[in-house]
C-alpha positions in Angstrom: 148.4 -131.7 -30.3 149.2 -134.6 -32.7 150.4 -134.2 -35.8 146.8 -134.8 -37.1 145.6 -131.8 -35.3 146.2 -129.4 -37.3 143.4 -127.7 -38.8 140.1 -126.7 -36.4 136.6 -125.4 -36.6 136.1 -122.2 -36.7 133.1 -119.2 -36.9 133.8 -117.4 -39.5 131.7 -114.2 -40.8 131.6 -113.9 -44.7 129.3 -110.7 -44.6 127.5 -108.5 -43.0 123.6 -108.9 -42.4 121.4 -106.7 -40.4 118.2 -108.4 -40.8 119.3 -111.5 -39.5 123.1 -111.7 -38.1 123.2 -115.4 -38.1 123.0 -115.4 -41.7 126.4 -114.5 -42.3 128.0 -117.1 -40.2 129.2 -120.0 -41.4 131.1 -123.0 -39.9 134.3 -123.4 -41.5 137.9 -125.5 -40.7 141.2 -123.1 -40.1 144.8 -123.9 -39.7 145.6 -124.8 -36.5 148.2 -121.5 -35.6 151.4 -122.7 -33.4 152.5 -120.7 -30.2 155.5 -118.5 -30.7 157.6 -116.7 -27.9 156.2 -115.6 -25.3 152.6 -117.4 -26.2 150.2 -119.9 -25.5 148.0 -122.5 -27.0 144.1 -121.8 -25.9 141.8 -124.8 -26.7 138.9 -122.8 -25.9 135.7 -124.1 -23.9 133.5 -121.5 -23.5 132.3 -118.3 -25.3 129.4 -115.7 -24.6 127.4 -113.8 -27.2 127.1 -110.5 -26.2 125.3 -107.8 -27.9 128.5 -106.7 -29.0 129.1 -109.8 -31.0 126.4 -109.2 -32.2 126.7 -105.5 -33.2 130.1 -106.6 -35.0 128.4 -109.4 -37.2 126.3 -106.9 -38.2 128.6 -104.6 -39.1 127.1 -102.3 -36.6 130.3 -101.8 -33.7 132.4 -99.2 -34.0 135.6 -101.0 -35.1 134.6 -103.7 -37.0 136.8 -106.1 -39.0 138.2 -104.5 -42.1 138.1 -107.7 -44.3 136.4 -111.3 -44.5 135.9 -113.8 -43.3 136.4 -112.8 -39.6 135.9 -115.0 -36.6 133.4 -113.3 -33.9 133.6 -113.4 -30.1 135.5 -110.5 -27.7 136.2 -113.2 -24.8 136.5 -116.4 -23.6 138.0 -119.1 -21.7 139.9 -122.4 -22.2 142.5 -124.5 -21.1 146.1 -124.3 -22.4 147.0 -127.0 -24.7 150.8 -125.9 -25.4 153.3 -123.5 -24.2 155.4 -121.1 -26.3 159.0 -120.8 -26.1 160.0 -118.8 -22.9 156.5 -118.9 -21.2 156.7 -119.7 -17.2 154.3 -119.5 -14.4 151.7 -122.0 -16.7 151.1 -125.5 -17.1 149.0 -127.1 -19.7 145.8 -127.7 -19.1 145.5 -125.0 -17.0 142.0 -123.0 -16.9 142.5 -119.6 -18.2 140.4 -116.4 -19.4 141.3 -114.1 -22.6 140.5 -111.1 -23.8 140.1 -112.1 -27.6 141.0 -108.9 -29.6 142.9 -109.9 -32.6 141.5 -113.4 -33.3 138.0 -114.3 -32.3 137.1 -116.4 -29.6 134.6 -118.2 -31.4 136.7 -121.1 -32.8 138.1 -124.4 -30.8 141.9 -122.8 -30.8 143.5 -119.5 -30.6 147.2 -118.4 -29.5 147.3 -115.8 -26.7 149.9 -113.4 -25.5 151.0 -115.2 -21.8 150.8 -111.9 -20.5 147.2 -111.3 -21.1 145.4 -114.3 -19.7 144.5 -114.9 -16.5 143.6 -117.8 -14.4 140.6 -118.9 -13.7 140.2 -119.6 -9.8 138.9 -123.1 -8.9 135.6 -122.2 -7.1 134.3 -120.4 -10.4 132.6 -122.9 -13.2 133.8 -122.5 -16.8 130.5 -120.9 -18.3 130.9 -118.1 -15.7 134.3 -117.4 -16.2 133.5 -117.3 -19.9 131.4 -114.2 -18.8 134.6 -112.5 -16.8 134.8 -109.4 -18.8 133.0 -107.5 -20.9 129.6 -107.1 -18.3 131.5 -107.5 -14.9 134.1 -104.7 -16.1 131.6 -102.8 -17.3 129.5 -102.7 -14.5 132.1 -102.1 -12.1 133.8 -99.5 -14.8 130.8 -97.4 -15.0 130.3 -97.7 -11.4 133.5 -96.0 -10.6 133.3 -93.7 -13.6 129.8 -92.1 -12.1 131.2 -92.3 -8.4 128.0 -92.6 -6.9 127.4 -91.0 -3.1 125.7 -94.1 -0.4 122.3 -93.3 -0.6 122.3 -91.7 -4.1 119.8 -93.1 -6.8 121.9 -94.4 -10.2 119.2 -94.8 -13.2 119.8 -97.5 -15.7 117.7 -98.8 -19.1 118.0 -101.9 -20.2 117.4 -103.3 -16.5 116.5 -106.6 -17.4 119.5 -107.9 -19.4 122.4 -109.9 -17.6 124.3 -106.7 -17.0 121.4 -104.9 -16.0 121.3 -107.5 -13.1 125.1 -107.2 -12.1 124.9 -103.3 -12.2 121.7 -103.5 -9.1 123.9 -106.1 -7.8 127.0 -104.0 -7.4 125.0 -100.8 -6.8 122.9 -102.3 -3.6 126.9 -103.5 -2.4 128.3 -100.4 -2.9 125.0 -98.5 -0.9 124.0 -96.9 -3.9 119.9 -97.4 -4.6 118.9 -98.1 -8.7 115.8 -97.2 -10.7 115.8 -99.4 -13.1 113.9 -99.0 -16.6 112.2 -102.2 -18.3 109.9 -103.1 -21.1 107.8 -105.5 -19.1 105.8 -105.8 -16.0 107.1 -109.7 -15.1 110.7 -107.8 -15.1 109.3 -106.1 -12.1 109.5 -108.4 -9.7 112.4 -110.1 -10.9 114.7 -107.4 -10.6 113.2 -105.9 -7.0 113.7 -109.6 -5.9 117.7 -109.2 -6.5 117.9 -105.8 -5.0 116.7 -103.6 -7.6 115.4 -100.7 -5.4 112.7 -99.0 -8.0 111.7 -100.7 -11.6 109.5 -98.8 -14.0 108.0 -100.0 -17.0 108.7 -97.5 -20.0 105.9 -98.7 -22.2 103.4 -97.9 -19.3 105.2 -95.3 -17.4 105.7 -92.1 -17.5 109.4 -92.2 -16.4 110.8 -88.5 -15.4 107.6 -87.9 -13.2 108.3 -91.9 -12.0 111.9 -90.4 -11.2 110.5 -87.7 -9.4 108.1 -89.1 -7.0 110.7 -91.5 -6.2 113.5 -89.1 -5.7 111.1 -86.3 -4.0 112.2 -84.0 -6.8 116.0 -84.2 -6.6 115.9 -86.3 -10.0 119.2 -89.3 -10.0 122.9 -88.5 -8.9 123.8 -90.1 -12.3 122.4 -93.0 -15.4 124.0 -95.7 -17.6 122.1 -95.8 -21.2 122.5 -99.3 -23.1 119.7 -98.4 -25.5 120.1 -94.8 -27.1 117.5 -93.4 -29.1 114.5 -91.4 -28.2 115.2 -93.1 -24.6 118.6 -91.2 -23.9 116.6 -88.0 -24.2 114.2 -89.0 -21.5 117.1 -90.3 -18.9 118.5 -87.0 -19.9 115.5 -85.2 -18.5 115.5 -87.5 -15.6 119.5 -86.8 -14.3 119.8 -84.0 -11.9 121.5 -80.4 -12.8 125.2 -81.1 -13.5 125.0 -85.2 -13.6 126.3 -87.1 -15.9 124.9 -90.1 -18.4 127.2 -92.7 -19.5 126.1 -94.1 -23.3 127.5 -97.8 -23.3 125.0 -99.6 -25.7 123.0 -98.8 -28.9 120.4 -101.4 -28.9 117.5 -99.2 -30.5 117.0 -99.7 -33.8 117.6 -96.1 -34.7 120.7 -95.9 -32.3 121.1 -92.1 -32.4 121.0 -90.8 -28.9 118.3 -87.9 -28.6 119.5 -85.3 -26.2 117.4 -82.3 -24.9 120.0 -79.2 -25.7 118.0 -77.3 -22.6 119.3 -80.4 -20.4 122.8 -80.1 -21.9 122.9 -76.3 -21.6 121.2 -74.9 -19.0 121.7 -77.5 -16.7 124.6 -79.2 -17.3 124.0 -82.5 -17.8 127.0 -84.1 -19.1 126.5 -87.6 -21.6 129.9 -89.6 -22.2 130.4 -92.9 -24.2 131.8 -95.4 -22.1 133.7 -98.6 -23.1 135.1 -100.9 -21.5 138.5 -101.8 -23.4 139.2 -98.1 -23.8 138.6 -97.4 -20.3 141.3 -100.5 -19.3 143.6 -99.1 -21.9 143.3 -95.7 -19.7 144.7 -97.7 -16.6 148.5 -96.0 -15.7 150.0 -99.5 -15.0 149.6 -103.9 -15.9 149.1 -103.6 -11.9 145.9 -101.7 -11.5 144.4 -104.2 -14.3 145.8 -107.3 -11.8 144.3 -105.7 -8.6 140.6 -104.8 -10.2 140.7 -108.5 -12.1 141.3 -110.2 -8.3 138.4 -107.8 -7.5 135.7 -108.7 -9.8 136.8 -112.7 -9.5 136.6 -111.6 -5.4 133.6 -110.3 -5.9 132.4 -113.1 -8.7 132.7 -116.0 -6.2 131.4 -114.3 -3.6 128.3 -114.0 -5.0 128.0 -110.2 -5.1 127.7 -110.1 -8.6 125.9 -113.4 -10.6 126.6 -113.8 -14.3 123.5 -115.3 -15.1 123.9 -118.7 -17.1 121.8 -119.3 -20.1 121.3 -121.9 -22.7 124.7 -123.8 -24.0 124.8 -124.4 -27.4 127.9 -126.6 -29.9 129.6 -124.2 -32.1 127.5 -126.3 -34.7 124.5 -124.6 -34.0 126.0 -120.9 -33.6 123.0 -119.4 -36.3 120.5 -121.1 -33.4 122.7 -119.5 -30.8 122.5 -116.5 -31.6 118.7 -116.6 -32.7 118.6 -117.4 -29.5 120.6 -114.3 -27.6 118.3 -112.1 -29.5 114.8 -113.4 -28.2 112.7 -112.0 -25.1 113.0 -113.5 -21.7 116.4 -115.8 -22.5 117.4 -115.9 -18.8 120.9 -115.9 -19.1 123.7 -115.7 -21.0 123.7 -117.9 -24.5 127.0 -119.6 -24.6 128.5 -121.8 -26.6 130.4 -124.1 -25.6 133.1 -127.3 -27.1 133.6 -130.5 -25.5 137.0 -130.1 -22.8 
């Protein structure tokens, strides 16, 4: 960068605000931070809004930021603009992904550990290696976390969204069959039409008798609950005698999880939180995380599992952006995106 360079535009959160997340976010310019040891310079590209982001603007997630302003955004990828002292195996201008855990990825530069990011390979376009971790991980976490039989039904709510798609994706690949829960009857199709094996629509539907017409009585192996509320109790009632629920996502308004205590006690049903740093941070070596990242990008470009692109939008128009992630039937993911 030139000695000009030195300050950049940044996302920065100056409060918390439920009603209306974008309201707290507020383009701002930040210094420009220089790459120690062992670091790297990201001019970053690319960014996804996940609910997450979300959740933590609204002060909702469960570690949020202990002071403002904070600058959103749990991943990303860029190019890098300048090496640190004692950094090998990079060059600049080389495509990369991060994991953004102390600094937001939401702003045009950030400095990275060398050791955490991870090239990009060439066959996969910037605004889908943008989306490399936090659903594909998650998905293929939760996946292995249930251990799923061939054959077995897996029940998932929240269908519809962008993960929702890569978990029937994975699923169908590894022979496991999905009934998946939606909130509209166009969703039907959409998702039977990518390999979802059974959709039903829980405004319409009653879903544990849905379950067991489909499942001849055996109710599913196992579920993943994005939602909570009065809808966990109902997958609950829909699991089999000694399955287990995985809670990942609290998208009702009143988040809560309901449980049945007769599900819980007399038959067993186990419900576990899942997430998806924590379960990485569970991993016994740097090699396991190396060998399930070449998986998923494996996986990625061959077109088992589609991050779904949505509308691209400057870092300008982040409020819109977001508006945006939070409104029925977006298609894809909302991104937003600098110029390279």
């Amino acid at each position: 960068m030139t000695q000009q360079q030195q300050k950049h535009k940044a996302i920065q959160v100056e409060c918390f605000s439920n009603d209306d997340p974008a309201a707290g976010c507020k383009v701002a310019m930040v210094s420009t931070p220089k790459p120690g040891a062992g670091q790297v310079l990201l001019k970053i590209l690319c960014r996804p809004i996940h609910p997450s982001d979300i959740l933590r603007i609204q002060g909702m997630y469960g570690d949020n930021p202990k002071k403002f302003p904070f600058v959103p955004g749990l991943e990303g990828m860029g190019v890098i603009e300048e090496l640190g002292d004692g950094v090998t195996g990079f060059s600049p201008g080389q495509r990369v992904f991060h994991i953004f855990k102390e600094v937001g990825s939401w702003q045009e530069y950030a400095v990275a550990s060398a050791s955490e990011i991870i090239p990009i390979p060439d066959t996969i376009s910037n605004e889908v290696a943008a989306q490399f971790f936090i659903n594909p991980w998650t998905v293929y976490g939760m996946l292995e976390t249930l251990d799923v039989p061939k054959g077995e039904y897996v029940l998932q709510t929240a269908a519809g969204s962008v993960l929702g798609r890569m978990f029937i994706q994975l699923a169908r690949h590894r022979g496991v069959k999905t009934i998946n829960l939606v909130r509209r009857d166009e969703q039907k199709e959409e998702l039977k039409a990518i390999g979802g094996d059974e959709v039903i629509n829980i405004k319409t539907e009653d879903v544990v008798e849905e379950v067991k017409k489909i499942t001849g009585g055996k109710l599913v192996y196992g579920a993943v609950d994005a939602v909570g509320g009065a809808l966990t109790k109902v997958v609950c009632s829909s699991v089999r005698n000694q399955g287990t629920i995985l809670c990942y996502g609290v998208l009702d308004e009143k988040p809560e999880a309901q449980v049945g205590v007769s599900d819980l006690v007399f038959r067993q049903v186990k419900v576990h939180g899942f997430h998806v740093v924590k379960w990485v941070e569970s991993f016994g070596s740097p090699d396991e995380f190396r060998e399930i990242a070449a998986t998923i990008f494996e996986l990625i470009a061959k077109g088992v599992i589609a991050p779904l692109v949505g509308e691209k939008f400057p870092l300008d128009s982040t409020p819109e952006a977001i508006r945006k992630s939070l409104s029925i039937g977006r298609g894809g993911k909302v991104l937003l995106v600098s110029v390279k």
